[in-house]
C-alpha positions in Angstrom: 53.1 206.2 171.4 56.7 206.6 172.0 57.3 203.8 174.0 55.8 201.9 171.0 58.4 203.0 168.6 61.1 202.1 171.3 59.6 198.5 171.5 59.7 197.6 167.6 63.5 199.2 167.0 65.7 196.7 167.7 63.2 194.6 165.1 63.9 196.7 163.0 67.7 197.3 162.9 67.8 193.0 163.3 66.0 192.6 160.1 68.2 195.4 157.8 72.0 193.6 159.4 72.2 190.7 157.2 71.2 192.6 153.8 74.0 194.8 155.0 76.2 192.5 155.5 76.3 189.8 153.8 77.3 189.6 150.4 76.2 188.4 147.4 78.9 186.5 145.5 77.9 185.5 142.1 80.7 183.4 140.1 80.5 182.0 136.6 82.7 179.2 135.5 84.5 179.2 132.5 84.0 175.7 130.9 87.6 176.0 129.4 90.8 178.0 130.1 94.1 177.8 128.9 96.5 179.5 130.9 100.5 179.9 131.2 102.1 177.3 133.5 101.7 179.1 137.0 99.5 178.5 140.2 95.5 178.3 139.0 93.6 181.4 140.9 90.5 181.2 141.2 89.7 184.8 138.9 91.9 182.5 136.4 89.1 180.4 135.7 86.0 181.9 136.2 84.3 185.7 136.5 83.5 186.4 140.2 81.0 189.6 140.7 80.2 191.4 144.4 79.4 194.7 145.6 82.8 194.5 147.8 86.0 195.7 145.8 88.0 194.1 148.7 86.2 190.9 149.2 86.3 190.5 144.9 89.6 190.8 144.4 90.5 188.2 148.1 88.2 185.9 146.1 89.6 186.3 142.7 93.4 185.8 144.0 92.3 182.1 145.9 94.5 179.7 145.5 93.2 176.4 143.3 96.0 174.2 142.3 98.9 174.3 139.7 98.6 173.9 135.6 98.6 170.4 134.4 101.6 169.1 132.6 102.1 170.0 128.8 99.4 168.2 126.7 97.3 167.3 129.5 93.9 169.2 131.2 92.9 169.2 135.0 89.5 169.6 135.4 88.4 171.7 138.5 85.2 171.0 139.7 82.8 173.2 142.5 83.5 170.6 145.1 87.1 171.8 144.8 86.2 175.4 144.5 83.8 175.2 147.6 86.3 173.8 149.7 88.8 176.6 148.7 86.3 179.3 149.8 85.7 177.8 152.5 89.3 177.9 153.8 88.8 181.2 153.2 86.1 181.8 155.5 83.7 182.6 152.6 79.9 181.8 153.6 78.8 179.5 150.9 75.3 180.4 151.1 76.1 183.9 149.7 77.6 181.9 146.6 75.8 181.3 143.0 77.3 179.6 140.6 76.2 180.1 137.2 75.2 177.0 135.0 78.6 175.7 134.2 79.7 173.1 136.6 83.7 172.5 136.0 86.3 174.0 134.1 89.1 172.2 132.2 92.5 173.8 131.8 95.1 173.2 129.6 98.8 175.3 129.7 100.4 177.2 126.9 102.5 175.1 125.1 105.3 174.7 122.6 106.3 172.1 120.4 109.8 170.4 120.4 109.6 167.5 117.6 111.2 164.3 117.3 113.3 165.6 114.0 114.4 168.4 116.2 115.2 166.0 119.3 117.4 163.9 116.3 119.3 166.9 114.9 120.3 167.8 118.4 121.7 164.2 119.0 123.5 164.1 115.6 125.1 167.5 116.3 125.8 166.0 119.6 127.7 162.7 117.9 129.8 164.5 115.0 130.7 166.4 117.7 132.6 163.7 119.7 133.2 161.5 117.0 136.9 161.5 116.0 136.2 160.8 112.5 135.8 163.5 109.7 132.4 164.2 108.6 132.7 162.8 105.3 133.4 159.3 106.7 130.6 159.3 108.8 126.5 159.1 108.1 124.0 158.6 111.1 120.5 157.4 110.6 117.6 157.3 112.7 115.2 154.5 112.4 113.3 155.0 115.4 112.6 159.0 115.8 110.8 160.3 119.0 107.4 161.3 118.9 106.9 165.0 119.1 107.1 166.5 122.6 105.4 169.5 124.4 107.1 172.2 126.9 105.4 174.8 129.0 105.7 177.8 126.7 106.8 180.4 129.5 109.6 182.1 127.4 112.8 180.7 130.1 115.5 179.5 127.9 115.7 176.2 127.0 118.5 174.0 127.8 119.2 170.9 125.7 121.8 167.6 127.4 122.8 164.7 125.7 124.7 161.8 126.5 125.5 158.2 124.8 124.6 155.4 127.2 128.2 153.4 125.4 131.0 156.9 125.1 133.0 154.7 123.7 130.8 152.9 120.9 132.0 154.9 117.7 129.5 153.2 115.1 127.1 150.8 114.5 124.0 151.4 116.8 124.0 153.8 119.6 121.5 154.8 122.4 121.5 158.3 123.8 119.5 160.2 126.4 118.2 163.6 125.7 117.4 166.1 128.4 115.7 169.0 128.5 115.1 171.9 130.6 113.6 175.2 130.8 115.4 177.7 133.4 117.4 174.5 134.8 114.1 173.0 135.5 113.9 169.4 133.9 110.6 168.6 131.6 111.6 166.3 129.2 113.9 163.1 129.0 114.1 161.4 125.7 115.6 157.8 124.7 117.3 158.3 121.0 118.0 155.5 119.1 120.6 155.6 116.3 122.7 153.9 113.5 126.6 155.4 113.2 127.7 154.1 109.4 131.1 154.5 109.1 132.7 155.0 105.3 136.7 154.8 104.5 139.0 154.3 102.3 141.3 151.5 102.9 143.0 148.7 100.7 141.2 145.8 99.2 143.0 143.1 96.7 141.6 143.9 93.0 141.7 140.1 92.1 141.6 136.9 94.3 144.5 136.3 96.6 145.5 132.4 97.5 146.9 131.5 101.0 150.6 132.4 100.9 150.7 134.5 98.1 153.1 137.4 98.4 151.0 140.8 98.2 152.5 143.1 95.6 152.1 146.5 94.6 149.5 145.0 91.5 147.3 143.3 93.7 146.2 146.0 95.4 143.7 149.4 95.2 142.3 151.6 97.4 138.3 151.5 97.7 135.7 153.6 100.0 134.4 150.7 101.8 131.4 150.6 105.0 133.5 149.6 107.5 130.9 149.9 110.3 130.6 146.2 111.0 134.3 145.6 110.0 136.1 144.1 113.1 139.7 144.3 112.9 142.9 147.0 112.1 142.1 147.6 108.3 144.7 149.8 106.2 144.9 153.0 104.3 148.4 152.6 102.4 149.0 149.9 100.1 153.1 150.5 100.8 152.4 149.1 104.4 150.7 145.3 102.6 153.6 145.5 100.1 155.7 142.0 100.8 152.8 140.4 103.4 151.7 137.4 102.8 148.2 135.9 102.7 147.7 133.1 105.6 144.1 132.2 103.6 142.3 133.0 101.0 140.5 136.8 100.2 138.4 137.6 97.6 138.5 140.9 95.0 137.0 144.0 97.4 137.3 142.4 100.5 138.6 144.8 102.8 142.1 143.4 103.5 142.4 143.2 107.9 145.2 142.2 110.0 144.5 138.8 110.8 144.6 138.1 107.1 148.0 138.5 106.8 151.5 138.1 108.6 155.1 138.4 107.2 156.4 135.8 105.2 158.8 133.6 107.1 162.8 134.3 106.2 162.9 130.2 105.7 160.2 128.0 104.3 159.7 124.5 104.6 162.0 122.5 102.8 164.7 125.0 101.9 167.8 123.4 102.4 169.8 126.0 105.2 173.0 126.0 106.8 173.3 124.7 110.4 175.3 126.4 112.6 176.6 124.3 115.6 178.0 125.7 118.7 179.4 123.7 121.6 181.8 125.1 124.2 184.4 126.4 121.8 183.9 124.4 119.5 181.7 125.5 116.2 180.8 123.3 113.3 179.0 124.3 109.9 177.0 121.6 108.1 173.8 121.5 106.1 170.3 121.2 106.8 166.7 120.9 105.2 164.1 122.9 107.1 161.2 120.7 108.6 158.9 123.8 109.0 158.6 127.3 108.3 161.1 130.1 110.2 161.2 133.4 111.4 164.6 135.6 112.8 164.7 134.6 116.5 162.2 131.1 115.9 163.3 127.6 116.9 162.7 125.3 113.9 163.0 121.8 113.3 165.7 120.9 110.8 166.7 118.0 109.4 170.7 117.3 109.5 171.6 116.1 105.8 175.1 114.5 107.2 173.6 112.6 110.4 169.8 112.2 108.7 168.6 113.3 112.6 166.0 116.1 113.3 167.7 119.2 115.2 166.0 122.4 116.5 167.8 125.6 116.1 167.2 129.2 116.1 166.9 131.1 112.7 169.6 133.5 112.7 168.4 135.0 109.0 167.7 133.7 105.8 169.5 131.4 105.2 170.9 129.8 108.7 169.8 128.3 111.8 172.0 128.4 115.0 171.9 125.1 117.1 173.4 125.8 120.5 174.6 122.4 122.6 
């Protein structure tokens, strides 16, 4: 009888080693999680229950993958899952999964929006622009969409730059960056419209070509200058005595190619003609053939000898002919 006891033992202890050791792993899915941006664990995304403390928490802390980008999901399927525990030398046949399949997760989030992105670029502008505030209004006619971050509480870092520094108005293209603990997320094309506003002189009635400009000819008028091309002025004293080379119209902005200083001798004023040869120096009289300026060759026409002459204009009223 003993012997026989002896003989069925080791059946025995055989058949009790696997419900001993082996565990049952049960782990329910959760169909969808939204976590903070971090690395996906596997307790993250579903509830995993065992009779070993130990082996549920090294199964809860497995490794899946990383957070999807802001506004996006990742779906993680038991394929993936299976091959994770696996790595882990988890048996798979102690594993039952409840009757969700897949789990999609989404990331905490904030929102930056596009009129936030296009207050940040025109604090950005006024900021570099030379021009006084008052002179200046930006517009936006093509504002970004609204944008999502990680909301993981770092501090956010705004950059901007303007592809053309040096463009001052009209429209402008700049590049928003942002970041979250130096990390960058986001970069932003902004497209914007600098309108420029000043006050500068404008005739108040219609200028001919040559006219004189006086002092009644002219006011000072807050014009858009922002497609104005040209040195425009502020002080009326500066125009005083200029003279119109063509024609500008009441509230035309007045620019420099408009006007130039009106020559000390016009065509056909009658001058006197200085003539220097050697030592010898002869005055006579002239008609000018053209327009003069101080320092300008002209021609002129010598009354006595009814030939044309170039000289130099030496001021108003003479012109300096040097043999």
């Amino acid at each position: 009888m003993k012997l026989n006891i002896l003989t069925f033992l080791p059946v025995v202890i055989f058949s009790v080693i696997p419900s001993v050791l082996g565990e049952k792993i049960n782990i329910e899915i959760r169909e969808k999680v939204t976590l903070p941006e971090k690395q996906i664990v596997l307790g993250d995304i579903a509830y995993v229950s065992c009779n070993n403390p130990s082996l549920l928490e090294r199964i809860n802390n497995i490794l899946i993958g990383n957070t999807p980008w802001p506004g996006n999901v990742r779906k993680i399927e038991t394929d993936i899952i299976n091959a994770r525990l696996m790595d882990e030398g988890i048996d798979l046949k102690e594993i039952a999964y409840g009757s969700t399949t897949s789990s999609l997760i989404a990331v905490e989030s904030i929102t930056i929006t596009g009129e936030e992105i296009i207050k940040k670029a025109k604090e950005y502008l006024l900021s570099k622009l030379s021009r006084p505030e008052g002179e200046i209004i930006i517009e936006s006619d093509r504002p970004p969409m609204d944008k999502l971050l990680p909301a993981n509480g770092g501090d956010v870092l705004w950059e901007i730059s303007q592809i053309d520094a040096n463009k001052d108005r009209g429209n402008v293209q700049l590049v928003v960056r942002i970041s979250i603990d130096e990390k960058q997320y986001l970069k932003v094309p902004v497209f914007l419209t600098i309108r420029t506003y000043e006050d500068i002189v404008v005739p108040n009635k219609k200028i001919d070509r040559h006219d004189i400009l006086a002092m009644d000819d002219l006011v000072i008028k807050r014009i858009e200058t922002t497609k104005l091309a040209g040195v425009t002025f502020d002080n009326i004293e500066d125009l005083i005595g200029k003279r119109a080379i063509r024609p500008i119209l009441p509230n035309i902005p007045i620019i420099g190619e408009m006007i130039d200083n009106p020559p000390l001798i016009k065509k056909g004023d009658f001058v006197k003609v200085s003539i220097q040869s050697g030592n010898l120096s002869i005055v006579t009289k002239g008609v000018a053939k053209e327009d003069g300026y101080v320092g300008k060759l002209i021609r002129i026409k010598n009354i006595d000898s009814n030939k044309d002459l170039y000289g130099r204009v030496e001021d108003s009223t003479t012109v300096k002919i040097i043999f």
